[in-house]
C-alpha positions as CSV (number, residue, x, y, z in Angstrom):
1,X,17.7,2.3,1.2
2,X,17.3,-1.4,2.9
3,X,14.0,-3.6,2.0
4,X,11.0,-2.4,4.7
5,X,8.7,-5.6,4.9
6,X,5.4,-5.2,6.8
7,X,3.3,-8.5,7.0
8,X,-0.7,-8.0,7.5
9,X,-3.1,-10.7,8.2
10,X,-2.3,-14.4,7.1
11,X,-1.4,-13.8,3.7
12,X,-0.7,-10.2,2.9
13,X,2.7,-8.1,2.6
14,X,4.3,-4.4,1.8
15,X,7.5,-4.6,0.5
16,X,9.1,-1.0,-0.6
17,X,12.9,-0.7,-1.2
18,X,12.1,2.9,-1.7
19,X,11.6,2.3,-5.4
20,X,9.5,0.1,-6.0
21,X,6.1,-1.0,-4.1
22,X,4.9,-4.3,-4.2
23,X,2.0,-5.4,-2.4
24,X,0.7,-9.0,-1.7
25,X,-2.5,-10.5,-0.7
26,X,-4.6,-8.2,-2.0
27,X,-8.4,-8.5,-2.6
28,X,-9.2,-10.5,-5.1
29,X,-5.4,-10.4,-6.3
30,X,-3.0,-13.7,-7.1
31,X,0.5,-13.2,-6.5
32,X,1.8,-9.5,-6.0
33,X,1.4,-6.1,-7.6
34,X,4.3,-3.8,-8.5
35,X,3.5,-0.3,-8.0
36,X,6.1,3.1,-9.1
37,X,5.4,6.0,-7.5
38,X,5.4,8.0,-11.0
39,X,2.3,6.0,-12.4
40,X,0.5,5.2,-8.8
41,X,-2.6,6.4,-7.1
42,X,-3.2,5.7,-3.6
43,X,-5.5,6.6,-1.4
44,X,-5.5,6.2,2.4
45,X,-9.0,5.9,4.5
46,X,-8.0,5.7,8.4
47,X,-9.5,2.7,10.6
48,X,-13.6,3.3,10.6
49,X,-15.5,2.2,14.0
50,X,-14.6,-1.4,13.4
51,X,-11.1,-0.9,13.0
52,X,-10.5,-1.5,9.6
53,X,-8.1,0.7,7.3
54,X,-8.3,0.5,3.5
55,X,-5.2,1.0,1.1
56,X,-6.6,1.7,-2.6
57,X,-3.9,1.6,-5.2
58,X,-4.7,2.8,-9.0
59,X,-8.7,2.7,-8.4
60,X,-9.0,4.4,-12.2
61,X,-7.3,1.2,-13.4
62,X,-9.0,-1.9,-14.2
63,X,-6.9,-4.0,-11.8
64,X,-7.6,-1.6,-8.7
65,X,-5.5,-2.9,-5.5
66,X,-7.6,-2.6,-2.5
67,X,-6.1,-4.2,1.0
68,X,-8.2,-3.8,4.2
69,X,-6.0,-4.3,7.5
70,X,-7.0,-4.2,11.3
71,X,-6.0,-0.8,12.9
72,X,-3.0,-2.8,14.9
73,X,-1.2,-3.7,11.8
74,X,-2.3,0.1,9.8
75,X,0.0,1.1,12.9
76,X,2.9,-0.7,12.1
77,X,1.7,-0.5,7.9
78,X,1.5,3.8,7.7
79,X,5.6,4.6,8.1
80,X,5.9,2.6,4.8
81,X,2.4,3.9,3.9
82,X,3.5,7.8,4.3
83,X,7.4,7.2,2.6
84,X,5.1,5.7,-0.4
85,X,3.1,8.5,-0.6
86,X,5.9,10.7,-0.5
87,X,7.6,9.7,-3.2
88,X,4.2,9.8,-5.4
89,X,4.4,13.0,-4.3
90,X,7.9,14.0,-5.2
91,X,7.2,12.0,-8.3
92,X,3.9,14.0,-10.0
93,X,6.3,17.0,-8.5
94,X,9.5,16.1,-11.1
């Protein structure tokens, strides 16, 4: 599978090689965070009415990810977003 890159706002990137998922920029976050579908939690809320999605990753951990994007760049964000989730799902499956 090739590298998908999806850049959000001035600082932040998703890069999954359909292995691993790592995620910079987050909130409150230096550097990125590495994330394997077999140990990750993420949870998807949709853009509310100010256009504003959040990503959550591994909100039982004490280093919870949380990345809010604009609604234009959660377009472009959820193909990667849904393959993630897939493979958490075929992960907790295995």
């Amino acid at each position: 599978m090739e590298m998908q890159e999806v850049r959000v706002g001035e600082r932040g990137l998703f890069a999954w090689d359909g292995r691993i998922l790592e995620v910079f920029g987050a909130l409150k976050a230096s550097g990125s965070r590495r994330f394997h579908p077999s140990v990750t939690e993420l949870r998807i809320q949709e853009p509310d009415n100010k256009g504003r999605a959040a990503i959550t990753l591994n909100w039982h951990d004490a280093t919870t990810t949380i990345v809010q994007v604009e609604a234009e760049e959660f377009a472009r964000l959820r193909p990667l977003l849904d393959e993630f989730a897939a493979a958490i799902q075929a992960a907790q499956q295995s």
